[in-house]
C-alpha positions as CSV (number, residue, x, y, z in Angstrom):
1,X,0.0,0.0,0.0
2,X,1.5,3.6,-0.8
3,X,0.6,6.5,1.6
4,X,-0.6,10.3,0.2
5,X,-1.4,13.2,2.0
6,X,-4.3,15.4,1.1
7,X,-3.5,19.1,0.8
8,X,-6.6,19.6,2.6
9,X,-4.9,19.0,5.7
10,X,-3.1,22.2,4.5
11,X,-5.8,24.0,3.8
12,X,-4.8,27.1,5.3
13,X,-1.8,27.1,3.5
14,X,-0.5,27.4,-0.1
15,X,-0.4,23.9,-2.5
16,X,3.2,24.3,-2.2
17,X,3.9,23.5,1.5
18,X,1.5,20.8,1.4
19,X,3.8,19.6,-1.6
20,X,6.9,20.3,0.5
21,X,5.9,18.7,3.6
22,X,4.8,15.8,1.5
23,X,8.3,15.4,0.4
24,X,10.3,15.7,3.6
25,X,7.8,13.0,5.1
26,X,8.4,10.7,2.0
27,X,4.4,10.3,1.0
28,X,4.1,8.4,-2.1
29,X,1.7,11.1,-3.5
30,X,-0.7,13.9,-2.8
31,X,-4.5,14.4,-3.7
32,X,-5.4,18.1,-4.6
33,X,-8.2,19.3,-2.8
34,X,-10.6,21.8,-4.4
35,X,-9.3,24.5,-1.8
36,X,-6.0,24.5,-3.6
37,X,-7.7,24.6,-7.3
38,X,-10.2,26.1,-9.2
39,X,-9.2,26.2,-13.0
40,X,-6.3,24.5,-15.1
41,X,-4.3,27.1,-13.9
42,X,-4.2,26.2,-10.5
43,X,-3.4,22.7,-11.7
44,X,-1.2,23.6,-14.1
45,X,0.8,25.3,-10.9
46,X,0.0,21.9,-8.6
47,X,1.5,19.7,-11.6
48,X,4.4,22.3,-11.6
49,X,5.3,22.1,-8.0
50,X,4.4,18.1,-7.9
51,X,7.4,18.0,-10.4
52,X,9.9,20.1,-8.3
53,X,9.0,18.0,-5.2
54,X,8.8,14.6,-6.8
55,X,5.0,13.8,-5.2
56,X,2.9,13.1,-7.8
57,X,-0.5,14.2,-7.7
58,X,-2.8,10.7,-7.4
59,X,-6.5,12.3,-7.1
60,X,-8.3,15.4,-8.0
61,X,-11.3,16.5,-5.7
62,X,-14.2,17.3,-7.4
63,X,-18.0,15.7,-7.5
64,X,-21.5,16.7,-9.4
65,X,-24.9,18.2,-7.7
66,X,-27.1,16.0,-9.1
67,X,-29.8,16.2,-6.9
68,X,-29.8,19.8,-7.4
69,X,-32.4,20.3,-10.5
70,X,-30.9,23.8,-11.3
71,X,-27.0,22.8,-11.4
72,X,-27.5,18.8,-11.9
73,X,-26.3,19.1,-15.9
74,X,-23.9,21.8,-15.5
75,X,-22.6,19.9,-12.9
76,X,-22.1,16.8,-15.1
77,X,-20.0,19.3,-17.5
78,X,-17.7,20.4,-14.5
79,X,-17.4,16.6,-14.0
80,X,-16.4,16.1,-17.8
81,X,-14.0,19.2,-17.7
82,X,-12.1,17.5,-14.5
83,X,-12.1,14.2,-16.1
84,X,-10.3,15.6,-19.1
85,X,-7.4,18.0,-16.8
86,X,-6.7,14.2,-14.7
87,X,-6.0,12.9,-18.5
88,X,-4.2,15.8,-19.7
89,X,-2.0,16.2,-16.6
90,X,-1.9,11.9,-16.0
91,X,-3.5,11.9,-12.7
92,X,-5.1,8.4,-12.6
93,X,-8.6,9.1,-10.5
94,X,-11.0,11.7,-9.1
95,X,-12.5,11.3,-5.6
96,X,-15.1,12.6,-5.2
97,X,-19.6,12.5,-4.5
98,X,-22.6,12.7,-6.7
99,X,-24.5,14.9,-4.3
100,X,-25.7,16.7,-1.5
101,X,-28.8,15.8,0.8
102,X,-30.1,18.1,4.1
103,X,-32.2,18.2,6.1
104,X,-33.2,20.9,8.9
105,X,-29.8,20.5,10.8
106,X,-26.8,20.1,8.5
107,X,-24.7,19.1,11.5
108,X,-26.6,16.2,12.1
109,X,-25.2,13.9,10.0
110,X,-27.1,10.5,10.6
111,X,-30.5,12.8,9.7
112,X,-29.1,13.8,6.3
113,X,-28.3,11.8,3.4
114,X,-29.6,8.7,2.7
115,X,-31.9,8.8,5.0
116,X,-33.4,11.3,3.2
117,X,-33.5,9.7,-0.5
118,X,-36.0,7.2,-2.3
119,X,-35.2,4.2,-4.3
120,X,-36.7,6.7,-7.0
121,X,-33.7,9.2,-6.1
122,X,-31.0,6.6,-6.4
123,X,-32.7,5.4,-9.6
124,X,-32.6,8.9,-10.8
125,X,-29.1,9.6,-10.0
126,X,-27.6,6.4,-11.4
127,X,-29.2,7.0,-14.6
128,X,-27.7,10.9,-14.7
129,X,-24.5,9.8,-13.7
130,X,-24.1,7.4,-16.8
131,X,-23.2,9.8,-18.7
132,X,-20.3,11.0,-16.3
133,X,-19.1,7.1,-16.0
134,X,-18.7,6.6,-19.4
135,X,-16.5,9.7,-19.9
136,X,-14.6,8.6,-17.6
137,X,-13.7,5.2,-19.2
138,X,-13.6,6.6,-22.5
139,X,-10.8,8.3,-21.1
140,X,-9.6,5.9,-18.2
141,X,-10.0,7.9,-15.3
142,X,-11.2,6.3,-12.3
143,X,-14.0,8.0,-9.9
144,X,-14.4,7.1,-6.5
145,X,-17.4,7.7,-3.7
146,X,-16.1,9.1,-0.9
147,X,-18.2,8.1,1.9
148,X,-18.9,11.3,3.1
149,X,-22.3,12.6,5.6
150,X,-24.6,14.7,4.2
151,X,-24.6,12.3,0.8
152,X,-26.4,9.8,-0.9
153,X,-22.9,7.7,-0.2
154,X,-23.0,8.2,3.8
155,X,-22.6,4.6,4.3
156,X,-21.5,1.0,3.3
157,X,-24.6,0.2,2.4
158,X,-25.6,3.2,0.4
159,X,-22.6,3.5,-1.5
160,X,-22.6,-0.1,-2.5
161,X,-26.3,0.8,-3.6
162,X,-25.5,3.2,-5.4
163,X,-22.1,2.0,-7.8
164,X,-23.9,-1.4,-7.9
165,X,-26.7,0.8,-9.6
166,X,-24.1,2.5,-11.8
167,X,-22.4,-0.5,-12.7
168,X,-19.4,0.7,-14.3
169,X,-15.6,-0.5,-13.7
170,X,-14.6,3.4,-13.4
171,X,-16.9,3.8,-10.6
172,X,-15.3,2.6,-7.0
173,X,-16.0,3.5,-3.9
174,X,-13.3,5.4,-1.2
175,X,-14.5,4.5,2.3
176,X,-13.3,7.2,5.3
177,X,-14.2,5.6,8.9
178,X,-14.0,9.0,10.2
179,X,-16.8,10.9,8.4
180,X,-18.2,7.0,9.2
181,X,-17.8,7.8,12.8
182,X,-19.8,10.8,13.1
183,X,-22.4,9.3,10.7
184,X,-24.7,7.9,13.2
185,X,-26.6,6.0,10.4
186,X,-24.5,4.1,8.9
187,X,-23.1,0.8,10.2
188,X,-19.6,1.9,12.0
189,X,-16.4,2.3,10.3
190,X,-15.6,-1.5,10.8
191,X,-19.1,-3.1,9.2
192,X,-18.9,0.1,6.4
193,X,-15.3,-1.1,5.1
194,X,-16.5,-5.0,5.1
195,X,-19.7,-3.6,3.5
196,X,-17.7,-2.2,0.2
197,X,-14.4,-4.1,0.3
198,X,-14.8,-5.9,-2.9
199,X,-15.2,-2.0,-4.9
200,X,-12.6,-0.2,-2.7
201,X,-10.0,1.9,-4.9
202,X,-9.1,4.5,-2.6
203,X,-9.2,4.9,1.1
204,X,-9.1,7.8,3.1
205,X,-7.5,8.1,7.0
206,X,-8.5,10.5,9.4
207,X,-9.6,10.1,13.3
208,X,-12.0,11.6,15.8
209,X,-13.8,10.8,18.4
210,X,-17.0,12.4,20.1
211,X,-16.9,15.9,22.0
212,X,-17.2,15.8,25.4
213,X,-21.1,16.5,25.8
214,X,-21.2,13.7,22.9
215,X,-23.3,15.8,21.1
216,X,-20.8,16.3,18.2
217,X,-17.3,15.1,16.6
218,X,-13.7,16.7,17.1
219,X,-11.2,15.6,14.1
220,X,-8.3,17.3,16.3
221,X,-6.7,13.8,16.7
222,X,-4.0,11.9,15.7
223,X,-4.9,8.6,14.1
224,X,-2.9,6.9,16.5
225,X,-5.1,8.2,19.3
226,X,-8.9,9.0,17.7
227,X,-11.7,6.6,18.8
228,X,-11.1,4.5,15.5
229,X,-8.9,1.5,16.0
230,X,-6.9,1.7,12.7
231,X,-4.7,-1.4,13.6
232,X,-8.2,-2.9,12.9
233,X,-9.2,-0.7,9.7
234,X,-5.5,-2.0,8.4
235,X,-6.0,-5.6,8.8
236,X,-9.6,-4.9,6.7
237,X,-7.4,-3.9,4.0
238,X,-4.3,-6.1,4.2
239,X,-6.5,-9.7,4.2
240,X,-8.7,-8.4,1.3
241,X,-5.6,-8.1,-0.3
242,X,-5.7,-4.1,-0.9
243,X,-2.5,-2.9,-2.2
244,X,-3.8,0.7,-3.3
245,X,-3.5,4.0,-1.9
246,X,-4.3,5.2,1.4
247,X,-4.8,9.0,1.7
248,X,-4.0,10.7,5.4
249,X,-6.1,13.4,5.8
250,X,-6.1,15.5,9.1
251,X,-9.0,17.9,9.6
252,X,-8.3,19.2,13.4
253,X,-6.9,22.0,14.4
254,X,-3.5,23.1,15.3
255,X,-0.2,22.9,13.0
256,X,-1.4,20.5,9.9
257,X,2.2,19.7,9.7
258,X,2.2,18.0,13.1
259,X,-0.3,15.4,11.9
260,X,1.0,15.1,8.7
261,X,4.4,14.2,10.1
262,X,3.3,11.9,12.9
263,X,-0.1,10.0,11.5
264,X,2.4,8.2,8.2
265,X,4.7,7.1,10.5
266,X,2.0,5.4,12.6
267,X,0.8,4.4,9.3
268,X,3.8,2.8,8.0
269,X,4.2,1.5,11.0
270,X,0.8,-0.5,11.3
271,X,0.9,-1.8,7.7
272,X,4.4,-3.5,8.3
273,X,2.9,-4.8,11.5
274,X,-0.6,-6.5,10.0
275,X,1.9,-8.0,6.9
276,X,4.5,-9.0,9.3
277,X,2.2,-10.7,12.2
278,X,0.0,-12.0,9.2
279,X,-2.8,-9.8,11.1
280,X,-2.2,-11.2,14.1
281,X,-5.4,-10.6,17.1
């Protein structure tokens, strides 16, 4: 498995010191959040400093609105436009979501979603989004779900709903047991990952655990430390036989570099451990 770093964990920063700090840490690679681009110019800058570093950019952020009736088909063309910078500029996927569902409170995750979508929604969307998976494979760029709250892809279950639906080899799914975590909804980080395992392309690292009231989610931890066992999350990935990328990205506060620094060591350190001990309990 290779490691990357998300420049959204240097999101108050510029796109080159999440680039440099990627390459003092020795990450395999770096996914380029939509904070750090907006047209090929940006990108064009990101490819740039991706070269002077040595990190190569494996992801592009970006996703479609299609359950917004106003934006749904300019959204697709967005889509289409981000598919074809990834080919020009050989970045090999896109992670990224179909949509946004809320409801009254947007902070209450496991009330927004899919919770909030009919089988006529996901019919709907799957249909849309055919158009978006076959520009993709036309030009061999590979999408990904994250599963993300506030989405129609908030959960094991949903997601695998949903790409089952779309049915396309350039449609996978990128689980993240943290937004999993505070998604009370969905079936735990553990269950979500089993739940997708056989369409999993990407995966995403970040920890948390539940503020002190309990009434709602801190990302400001390590993930050595957070309330998600990632010794366990490892071993899901090590006896599927997942040898892909696995994407750190810290969302607390504090100095993003800390994090950054600290989290792929532990990292490293827990995939030589499951691969050594053969997953040893």
């Amino acid at each position: 498995m290779k490691i990357v770093l998300h420049s959204y964990t240097f999101r108050g920063y510029s796109v080159e010191r999440a680039f440099y700090k990627a390459a003092e840490y020795g990450y395999d690679g770096v996914e380029l959040s939509v904070v750090h681009f907006k047209d090929e110019a940006d990108i064009e800058k990101a490819v740039a400093l991706s070269k002077k570093y040595q990190v190569p950019i494996v992801a592009l952020d970006g996703g479609t609105d299609l359950l917004n009736e106003g934006n749904a088909d300019a959204s697709i063309e967005r889509m289409k436009w981000l598919i074809d910078m990834a080919a020009k500029y050989n970045v090999p996927m896109i992670n990224g979501g179909i949509a946004s569902k809320y409801g009254p409170d947007p902070g209450n995750y496991g009330a927004n979603g899919s919770v909030l979508l009919s089988d006529a929604d996901y019919e709907y969307m799957a249909e849309k989004y055919q158009e978006v998976a076959k520009y993709a494979e036309a030009n061999q760029i590979l999408i990904v779900f994250e599963i993300h709250m506030n989405t129609p892809h908030d959960t094991g279950a949903a997601t695998l709903k949903l790409i089952e639906m779309i049915n396309s080899d350039w449609v996978k799914a990128n689980p993240d047991p943290g937004n999993i975590f505070a998604t009370s909804s969905s079936e735990g980080p553990y269950a979500a990952v089993a739940k997708v395992i056989d369409h999993v392309a990407f995966f995403h690292a970040k920890n948390c655990r539940r503020t002190a009231l309990g009434n709602g989610y801190d990302y400001s931890w390590l993930l050595e430390n957070g309330a998600i066992d990632y010794y366990r999350i490892v071993c899901q990935l090590v006896e599927y036989g997942y040898d892909g990328y696995i994407c750190i990205e810290y969302c607390g506060e504090g100095d993003p570099a800390i994090a950054a620094e600290k989290d792929i060591v532990y990292l490293r350190r827990l995939i030589k451990d499951a691969l050594l001990s053969n997953c040893l309990k």
